[in-house]
MDAnalysis code that builds the backbone (N, CA, C; Angstrom):
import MDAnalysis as mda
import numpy as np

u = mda.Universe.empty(498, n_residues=166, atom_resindex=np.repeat(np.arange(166), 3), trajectory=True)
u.add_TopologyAttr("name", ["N", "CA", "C"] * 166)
u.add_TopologyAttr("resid", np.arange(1, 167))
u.add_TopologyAttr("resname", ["UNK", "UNK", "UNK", "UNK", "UNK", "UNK", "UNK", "UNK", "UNK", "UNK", "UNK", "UNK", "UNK", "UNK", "UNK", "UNK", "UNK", "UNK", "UNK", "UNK", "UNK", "UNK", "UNK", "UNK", "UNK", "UNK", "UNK", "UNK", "UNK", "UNK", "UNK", "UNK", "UNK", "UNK", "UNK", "UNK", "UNK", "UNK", "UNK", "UNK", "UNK", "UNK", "UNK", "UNK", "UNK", "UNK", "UNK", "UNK", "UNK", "UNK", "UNK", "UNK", "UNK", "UNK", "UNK", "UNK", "UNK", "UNK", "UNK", "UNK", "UNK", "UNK", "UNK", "UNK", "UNK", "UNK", "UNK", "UNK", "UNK", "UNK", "UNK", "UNK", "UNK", "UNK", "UNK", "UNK", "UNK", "UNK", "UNK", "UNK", "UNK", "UNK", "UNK", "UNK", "UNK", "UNK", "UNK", "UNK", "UNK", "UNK", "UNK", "UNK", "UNK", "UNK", "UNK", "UNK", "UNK", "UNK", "UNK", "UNK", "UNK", "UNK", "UNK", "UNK", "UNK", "UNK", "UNK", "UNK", "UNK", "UNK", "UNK", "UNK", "UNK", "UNK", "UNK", "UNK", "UNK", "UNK", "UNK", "UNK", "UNK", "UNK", "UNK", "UNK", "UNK", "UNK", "UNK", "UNK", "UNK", "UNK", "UNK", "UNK", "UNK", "UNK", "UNK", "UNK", "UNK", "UNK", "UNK", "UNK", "UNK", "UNK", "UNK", "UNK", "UNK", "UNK", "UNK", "UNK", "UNK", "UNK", "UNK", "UNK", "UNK", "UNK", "UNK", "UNK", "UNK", "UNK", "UNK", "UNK", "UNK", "UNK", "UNK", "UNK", "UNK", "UNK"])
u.atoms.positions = np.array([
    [46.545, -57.859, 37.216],
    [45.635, -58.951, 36.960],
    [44.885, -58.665, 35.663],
    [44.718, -59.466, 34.884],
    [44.538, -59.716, 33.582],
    [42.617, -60.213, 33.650],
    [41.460, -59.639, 33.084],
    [40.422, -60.483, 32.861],
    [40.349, -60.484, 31.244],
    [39.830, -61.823, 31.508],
    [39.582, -61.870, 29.787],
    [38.081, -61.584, 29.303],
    [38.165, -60.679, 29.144],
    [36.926, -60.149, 28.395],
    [36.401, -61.302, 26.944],
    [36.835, -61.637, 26.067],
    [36.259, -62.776, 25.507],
    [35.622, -63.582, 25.814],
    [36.137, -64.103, 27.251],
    [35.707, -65.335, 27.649],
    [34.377, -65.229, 28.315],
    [34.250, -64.274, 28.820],
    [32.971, -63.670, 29.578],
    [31.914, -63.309, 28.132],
    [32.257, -62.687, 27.530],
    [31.428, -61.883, 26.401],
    [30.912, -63.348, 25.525],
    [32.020, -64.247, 25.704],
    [31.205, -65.586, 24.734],
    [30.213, -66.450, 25.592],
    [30.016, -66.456, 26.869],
    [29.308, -67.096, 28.087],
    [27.909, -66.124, 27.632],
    [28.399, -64.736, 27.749],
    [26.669, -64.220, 28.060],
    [25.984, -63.774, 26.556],
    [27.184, -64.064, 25.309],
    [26.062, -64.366, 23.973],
    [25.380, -65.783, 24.027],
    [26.204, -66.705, 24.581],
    [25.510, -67.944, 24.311],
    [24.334, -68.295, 25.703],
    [24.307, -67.306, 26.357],
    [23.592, -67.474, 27.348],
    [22.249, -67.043, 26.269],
    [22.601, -65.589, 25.781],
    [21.554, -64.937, 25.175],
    [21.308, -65.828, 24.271],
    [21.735, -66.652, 23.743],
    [20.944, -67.144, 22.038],
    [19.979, -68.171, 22.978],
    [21.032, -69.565, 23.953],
    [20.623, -70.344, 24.547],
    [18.966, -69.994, 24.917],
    [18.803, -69.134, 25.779],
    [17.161, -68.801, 26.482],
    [16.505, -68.667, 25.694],
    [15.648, -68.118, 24.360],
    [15.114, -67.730, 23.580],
    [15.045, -69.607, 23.048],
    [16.116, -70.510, 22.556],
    [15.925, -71.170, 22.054],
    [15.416, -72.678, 22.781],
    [15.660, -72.759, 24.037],
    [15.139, -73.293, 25.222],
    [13.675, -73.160, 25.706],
    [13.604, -71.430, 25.628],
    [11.881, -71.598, 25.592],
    [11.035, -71.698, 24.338],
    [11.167, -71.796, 22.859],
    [10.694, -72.344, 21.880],
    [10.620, -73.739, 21.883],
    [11.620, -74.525, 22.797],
    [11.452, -75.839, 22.721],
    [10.815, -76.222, 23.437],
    [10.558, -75.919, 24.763],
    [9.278, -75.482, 25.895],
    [8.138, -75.583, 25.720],
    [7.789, -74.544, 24.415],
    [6.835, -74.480, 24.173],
    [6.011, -75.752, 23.280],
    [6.824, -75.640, 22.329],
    [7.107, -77.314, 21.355],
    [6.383, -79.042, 22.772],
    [7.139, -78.689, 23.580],
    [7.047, -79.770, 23.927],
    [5.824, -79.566, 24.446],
    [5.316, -78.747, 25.064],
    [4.002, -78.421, 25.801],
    [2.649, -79.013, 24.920],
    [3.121, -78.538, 23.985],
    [2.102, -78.510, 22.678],
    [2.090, -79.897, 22.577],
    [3.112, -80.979, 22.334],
    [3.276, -82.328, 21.558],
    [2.351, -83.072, 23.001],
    [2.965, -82.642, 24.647],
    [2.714, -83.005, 25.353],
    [0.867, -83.413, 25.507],
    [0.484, -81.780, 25.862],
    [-1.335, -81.633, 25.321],
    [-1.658, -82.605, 23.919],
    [-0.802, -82.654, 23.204],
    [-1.374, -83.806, 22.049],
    [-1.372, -85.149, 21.911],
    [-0.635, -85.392, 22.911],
    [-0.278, -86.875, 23.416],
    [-2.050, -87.503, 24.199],
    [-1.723, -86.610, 25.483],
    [-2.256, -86.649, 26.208],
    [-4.041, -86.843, 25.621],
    [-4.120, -85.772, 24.978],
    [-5.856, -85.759, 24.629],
    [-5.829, -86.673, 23.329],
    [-5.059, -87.217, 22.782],
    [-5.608, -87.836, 21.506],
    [-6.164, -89.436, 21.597],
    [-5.936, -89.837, 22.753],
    [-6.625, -90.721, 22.597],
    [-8.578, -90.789, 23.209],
    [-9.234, -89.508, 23.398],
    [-10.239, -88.619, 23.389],
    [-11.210, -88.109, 22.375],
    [-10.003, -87.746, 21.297],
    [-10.587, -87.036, 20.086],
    [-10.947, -88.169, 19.215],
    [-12.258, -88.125, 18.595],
    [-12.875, -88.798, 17.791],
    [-13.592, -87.909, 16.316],
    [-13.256, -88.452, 15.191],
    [-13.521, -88.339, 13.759],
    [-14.406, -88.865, 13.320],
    [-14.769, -89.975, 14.041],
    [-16.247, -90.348, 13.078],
    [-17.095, -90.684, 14.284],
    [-17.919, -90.441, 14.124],
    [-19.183, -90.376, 15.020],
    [-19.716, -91.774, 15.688],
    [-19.894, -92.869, 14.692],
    [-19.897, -93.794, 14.510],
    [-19.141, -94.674, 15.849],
    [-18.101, -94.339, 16.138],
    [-16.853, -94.599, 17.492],
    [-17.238, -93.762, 18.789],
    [-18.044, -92.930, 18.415],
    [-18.503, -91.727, 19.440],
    [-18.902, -92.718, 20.574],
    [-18.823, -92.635, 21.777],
    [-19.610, -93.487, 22.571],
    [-20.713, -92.386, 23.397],
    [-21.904, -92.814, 23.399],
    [-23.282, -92.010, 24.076],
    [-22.735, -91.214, 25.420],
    [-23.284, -89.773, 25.202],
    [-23.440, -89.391, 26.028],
    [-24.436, -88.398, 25.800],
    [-25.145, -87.987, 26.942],
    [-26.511, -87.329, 26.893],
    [-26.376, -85.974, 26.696],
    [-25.118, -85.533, 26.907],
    [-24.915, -84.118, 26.082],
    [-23.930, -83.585, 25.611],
    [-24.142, -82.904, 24.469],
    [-22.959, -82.248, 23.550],
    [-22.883, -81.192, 23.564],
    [-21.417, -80.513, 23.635],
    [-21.032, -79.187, 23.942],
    [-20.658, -78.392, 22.338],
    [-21.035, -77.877, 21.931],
    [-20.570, -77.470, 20.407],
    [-19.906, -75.684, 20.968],
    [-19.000, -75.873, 20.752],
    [-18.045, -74.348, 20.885],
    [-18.029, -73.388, 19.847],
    [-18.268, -72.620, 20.591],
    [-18.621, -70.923, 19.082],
    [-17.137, -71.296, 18.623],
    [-17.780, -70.552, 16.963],
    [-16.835, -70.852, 15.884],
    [-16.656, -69.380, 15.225],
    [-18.080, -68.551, 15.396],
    [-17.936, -67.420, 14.641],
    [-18.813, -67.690, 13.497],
    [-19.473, -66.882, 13.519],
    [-20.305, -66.855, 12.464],
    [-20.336, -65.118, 11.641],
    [-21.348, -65.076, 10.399],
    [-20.886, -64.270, 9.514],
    [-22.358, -63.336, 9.154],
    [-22.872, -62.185, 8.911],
    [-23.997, -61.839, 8.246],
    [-24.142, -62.787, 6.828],
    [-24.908, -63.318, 6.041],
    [-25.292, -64.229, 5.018],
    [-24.296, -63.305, 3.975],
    [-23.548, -64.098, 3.309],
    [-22.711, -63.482, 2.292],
    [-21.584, -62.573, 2.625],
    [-21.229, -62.465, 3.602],
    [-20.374, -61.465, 3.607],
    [-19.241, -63.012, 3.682],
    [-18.600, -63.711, 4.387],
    [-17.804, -64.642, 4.693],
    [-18.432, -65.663, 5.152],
    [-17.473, -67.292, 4.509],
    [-17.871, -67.912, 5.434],
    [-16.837, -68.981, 5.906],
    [-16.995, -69.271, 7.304],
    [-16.560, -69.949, 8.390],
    [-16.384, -71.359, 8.313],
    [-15.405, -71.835, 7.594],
    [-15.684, -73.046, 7.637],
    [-15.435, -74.095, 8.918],
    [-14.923, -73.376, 9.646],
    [-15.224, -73.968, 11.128],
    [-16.670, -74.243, 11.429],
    [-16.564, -73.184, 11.757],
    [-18.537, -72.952, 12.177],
    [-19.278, -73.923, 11.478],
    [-19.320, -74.572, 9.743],
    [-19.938, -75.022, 9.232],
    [-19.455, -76.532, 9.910],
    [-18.343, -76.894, 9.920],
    [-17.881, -78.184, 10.082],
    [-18.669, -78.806, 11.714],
    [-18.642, -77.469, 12.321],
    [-19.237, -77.976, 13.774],
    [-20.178, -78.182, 14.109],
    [-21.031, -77.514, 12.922],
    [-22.801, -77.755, 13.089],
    [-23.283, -79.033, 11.991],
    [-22.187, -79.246, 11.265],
    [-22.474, -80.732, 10.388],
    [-22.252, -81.509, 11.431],
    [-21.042, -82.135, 12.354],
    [-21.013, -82.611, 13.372],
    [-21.284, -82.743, 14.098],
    [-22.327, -81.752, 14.970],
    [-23.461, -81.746, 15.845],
    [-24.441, -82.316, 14.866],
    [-24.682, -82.195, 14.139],
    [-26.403, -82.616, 13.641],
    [-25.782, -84.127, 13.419],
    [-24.490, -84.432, 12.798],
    [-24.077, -86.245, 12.626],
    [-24.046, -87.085, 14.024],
    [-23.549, -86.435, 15.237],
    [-23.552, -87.020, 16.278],
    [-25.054, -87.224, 17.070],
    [-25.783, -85.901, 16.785],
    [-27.509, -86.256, 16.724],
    [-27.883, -87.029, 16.433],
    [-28.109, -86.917, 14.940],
    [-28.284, -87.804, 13.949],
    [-27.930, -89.723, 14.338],
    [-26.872, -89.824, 14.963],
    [-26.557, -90.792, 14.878],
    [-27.289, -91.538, 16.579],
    [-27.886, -91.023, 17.452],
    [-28.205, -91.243, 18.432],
    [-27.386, -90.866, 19.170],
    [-25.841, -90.334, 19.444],
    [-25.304, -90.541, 20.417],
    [-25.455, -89.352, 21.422],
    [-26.499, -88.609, 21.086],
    [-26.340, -87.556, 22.614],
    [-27.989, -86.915, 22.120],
    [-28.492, -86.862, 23.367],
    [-30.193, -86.439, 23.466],
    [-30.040, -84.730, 23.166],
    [-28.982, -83.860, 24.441],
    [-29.078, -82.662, 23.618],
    [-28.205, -82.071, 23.614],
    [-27.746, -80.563, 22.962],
    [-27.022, -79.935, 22.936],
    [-26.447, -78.791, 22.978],
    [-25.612, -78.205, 23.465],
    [-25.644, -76.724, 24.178],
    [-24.704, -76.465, 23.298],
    [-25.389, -75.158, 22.785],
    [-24.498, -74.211, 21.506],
    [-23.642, -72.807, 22.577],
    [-22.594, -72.985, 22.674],
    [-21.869, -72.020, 23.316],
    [-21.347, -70.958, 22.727],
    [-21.335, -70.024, 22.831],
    [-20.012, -68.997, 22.584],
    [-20.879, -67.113, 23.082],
    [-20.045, -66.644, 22.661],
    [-20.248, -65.050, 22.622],
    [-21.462, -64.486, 21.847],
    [-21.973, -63.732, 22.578],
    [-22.911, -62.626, 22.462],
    [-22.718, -61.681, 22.743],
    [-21.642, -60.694, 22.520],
    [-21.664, -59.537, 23.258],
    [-22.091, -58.444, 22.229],
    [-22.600, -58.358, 20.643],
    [-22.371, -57.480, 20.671],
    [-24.173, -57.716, 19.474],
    [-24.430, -56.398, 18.826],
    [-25.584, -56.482, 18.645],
    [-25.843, -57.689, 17.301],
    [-25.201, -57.591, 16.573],
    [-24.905, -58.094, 15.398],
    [-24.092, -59.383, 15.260],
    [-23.288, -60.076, 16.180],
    [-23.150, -61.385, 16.369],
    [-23.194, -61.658, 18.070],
    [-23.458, -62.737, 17.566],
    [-24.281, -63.771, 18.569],
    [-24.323, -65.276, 18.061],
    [-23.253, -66.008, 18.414],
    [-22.812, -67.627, 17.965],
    [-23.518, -68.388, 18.347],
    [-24.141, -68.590, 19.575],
    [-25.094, -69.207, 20.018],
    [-26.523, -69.393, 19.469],
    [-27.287, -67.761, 19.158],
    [-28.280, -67.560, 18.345],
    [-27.807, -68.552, 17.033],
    [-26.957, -67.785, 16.211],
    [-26.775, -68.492, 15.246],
    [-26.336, -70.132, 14.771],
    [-25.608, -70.528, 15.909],
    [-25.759, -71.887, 15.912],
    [-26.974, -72.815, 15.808],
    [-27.756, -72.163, 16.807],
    [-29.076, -72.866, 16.659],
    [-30.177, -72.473, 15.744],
    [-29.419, -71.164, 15.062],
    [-30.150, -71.839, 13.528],
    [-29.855, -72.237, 12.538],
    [-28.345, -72.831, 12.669],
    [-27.745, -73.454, 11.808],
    [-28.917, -75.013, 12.013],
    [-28.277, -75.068, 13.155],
    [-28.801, -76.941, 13.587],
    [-29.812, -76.929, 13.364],
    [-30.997, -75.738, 13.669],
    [-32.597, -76.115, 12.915],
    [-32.501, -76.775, 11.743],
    [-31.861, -75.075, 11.199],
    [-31.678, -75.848, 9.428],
    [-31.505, -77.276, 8.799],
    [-30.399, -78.051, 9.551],
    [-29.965, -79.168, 9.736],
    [-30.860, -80.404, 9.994],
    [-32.522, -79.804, 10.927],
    [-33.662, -80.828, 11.243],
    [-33.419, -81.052, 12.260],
    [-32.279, -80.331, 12.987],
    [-32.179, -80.904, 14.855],
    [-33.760, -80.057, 15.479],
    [-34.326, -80.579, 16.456],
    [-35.465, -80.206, 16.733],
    [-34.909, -79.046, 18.130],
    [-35.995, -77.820, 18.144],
    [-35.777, -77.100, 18.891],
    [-35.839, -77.361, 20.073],
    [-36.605, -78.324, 20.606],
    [-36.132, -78.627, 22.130],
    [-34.849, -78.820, 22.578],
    [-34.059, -79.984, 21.695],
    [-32.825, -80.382, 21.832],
    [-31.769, -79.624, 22.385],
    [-32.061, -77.841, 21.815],
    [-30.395, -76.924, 21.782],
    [-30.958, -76.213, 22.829],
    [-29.793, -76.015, 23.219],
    [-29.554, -75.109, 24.521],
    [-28.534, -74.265, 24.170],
    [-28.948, -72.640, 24.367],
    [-28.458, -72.049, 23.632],
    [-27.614, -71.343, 25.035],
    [-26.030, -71.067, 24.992],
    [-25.118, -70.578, 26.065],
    [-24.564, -69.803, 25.381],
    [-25.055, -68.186, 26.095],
    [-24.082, -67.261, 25.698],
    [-23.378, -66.960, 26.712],
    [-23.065, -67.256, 27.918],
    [-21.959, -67.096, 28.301],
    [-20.691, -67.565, 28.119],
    [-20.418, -68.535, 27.041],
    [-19.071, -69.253, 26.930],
    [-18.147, -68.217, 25.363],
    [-17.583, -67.444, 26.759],
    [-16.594, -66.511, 25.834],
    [-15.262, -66.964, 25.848],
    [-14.746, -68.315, 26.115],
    [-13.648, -68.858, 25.893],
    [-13.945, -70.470, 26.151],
    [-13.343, -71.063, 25.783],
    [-13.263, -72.702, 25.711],
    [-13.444, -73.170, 27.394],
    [-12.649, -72.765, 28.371],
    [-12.820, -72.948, 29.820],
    [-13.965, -72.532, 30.341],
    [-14.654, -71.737, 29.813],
    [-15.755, -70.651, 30.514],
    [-16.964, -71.868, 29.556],
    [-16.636, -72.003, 28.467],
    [-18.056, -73.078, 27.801],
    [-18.473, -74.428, 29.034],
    [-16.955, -74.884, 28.755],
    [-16.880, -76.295, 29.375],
    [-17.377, -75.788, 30.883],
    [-16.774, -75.127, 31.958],
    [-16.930, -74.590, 33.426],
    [-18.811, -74.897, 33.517],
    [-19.296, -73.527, 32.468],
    [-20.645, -73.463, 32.351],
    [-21.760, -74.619, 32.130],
    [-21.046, -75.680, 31.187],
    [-21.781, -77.270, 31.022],
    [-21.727, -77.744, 32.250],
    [-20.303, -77.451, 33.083],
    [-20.637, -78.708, 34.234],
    [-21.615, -77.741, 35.606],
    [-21.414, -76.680, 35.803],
    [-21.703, -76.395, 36.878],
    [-23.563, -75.767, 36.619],
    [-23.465, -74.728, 35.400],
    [-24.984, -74.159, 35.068],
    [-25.664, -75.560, 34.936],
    [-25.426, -76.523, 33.575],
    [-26.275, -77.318, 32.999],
    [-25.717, -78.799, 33.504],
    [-25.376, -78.712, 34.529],
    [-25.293, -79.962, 35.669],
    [-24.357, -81.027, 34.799],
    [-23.580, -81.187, 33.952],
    [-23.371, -81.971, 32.746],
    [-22.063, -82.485, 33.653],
    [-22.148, -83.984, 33.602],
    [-21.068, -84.783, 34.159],
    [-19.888, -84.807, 33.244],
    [-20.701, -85.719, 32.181],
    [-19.443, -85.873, 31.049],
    [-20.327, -85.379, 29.802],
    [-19.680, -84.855, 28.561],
    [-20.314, -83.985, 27.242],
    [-19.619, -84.669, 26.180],
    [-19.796, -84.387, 25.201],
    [-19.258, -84.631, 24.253],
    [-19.030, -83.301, 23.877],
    [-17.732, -82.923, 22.951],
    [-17.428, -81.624, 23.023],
    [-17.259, -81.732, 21.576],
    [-17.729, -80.616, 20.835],
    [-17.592, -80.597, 19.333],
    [-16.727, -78.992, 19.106],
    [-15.476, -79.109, 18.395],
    [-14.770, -77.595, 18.140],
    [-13.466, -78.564, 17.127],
    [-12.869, -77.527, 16.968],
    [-11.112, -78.597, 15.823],
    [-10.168, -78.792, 17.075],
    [-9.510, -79.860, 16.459],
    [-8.745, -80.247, 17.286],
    [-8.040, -79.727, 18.379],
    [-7.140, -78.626, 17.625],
    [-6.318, -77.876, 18.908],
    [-7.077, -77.347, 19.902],
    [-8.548, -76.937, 19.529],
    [-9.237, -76.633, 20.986],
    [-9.915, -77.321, 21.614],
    [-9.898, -78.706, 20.684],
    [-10.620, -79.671, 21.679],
    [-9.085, -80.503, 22.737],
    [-7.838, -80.176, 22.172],
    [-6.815, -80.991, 22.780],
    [-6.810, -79.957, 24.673],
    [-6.886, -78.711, 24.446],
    [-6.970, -77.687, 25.179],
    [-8.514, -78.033, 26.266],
    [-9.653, -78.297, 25.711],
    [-10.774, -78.449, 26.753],
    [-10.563, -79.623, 27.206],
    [-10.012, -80.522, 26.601],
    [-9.873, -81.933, 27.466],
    [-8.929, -81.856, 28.591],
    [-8.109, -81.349, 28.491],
    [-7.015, -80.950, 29.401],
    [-7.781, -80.122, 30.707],
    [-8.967, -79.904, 30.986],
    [-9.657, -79.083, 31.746],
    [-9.996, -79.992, 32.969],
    [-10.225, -79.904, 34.241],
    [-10.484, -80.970, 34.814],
    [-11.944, -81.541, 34.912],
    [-12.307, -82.435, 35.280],
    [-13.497, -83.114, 35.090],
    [-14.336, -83.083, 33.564],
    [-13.103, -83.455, 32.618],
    [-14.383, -83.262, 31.485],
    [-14.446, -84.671, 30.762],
])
């Protein structure tokens, strides 16, 4: 009895290329999927924003003065102070990490937004939100928050919308 070794050896290369290229497309679709899904959510101008009584602004990272800067971080605290600014949310909870002596996103957020003329009552400063799930979790359950307005870039706002109840 005769096996053909070719025929087998060409099944389990194309098995091997096949998987690798199956889960890149997986992934692809996951991604397009989450972008489908949340984009009709995400809003660019403030102006379209519809009211809600509180805004979630997500650590971005911030920098000692001069060493780097973040243009995330900057874009999110112009956008918090425009969505202020514009009436659509009374206040706002600055989230992210504090763990270590020398940064602290939260601190520093809210003195970005001072800077900005947002008044200190307004911010609510959350250092427990050391990931996007843990910010959002913390708005609804610590600071009772039904629905927020969530300020971060897109791909992590396509990711918190996808969260349940937000």
């Amino acid at each position: 009895m005769k096996i053909n070794c070719g025929n087998k050896l060409r099944k389990i290369l194309i098995t091997i290329l096949l998987i690798p290229v199956v889960g890149i497309l997986l992934v692809i679709l996951n991604y397009r999927m989450i972008s489908f899904v949340a984009s009709g959510n995400i809003y660019t101008d403030s102006s379209k924003l519809p009211f809600h009584e509180t805004t979630l602004v997500l650590g971005a990272g911030s920098s000692p003065e001069g060493l780097w800067e973040n243009d995330s971080f900057n874009h999110r605290m112009e956008a918090a102070a425009a969505v202020y600014d514009a009436g659509k949310t009374k206040k706002i909870i600055v989230s992210g990490m504090s763990n270590r002596e020398f940064y602290n996103e939260p601190n520093d957020m809210k003195a970005a937004l001072l800077l900005a003329g947002i008044p200190t009552h307004v911010i609510y400063p959350d250092h427990g939100g050391v990931r996007t799930w843990n910010s959002v979790e913390r708005a609804q359950n610590y600071y009772k928050c039904k629905s927020v307005i969530i300020i971060s870039q897109a791909d992590q706002l396509e990711r918190a919308l996808l969260l349940p109840d937000v």
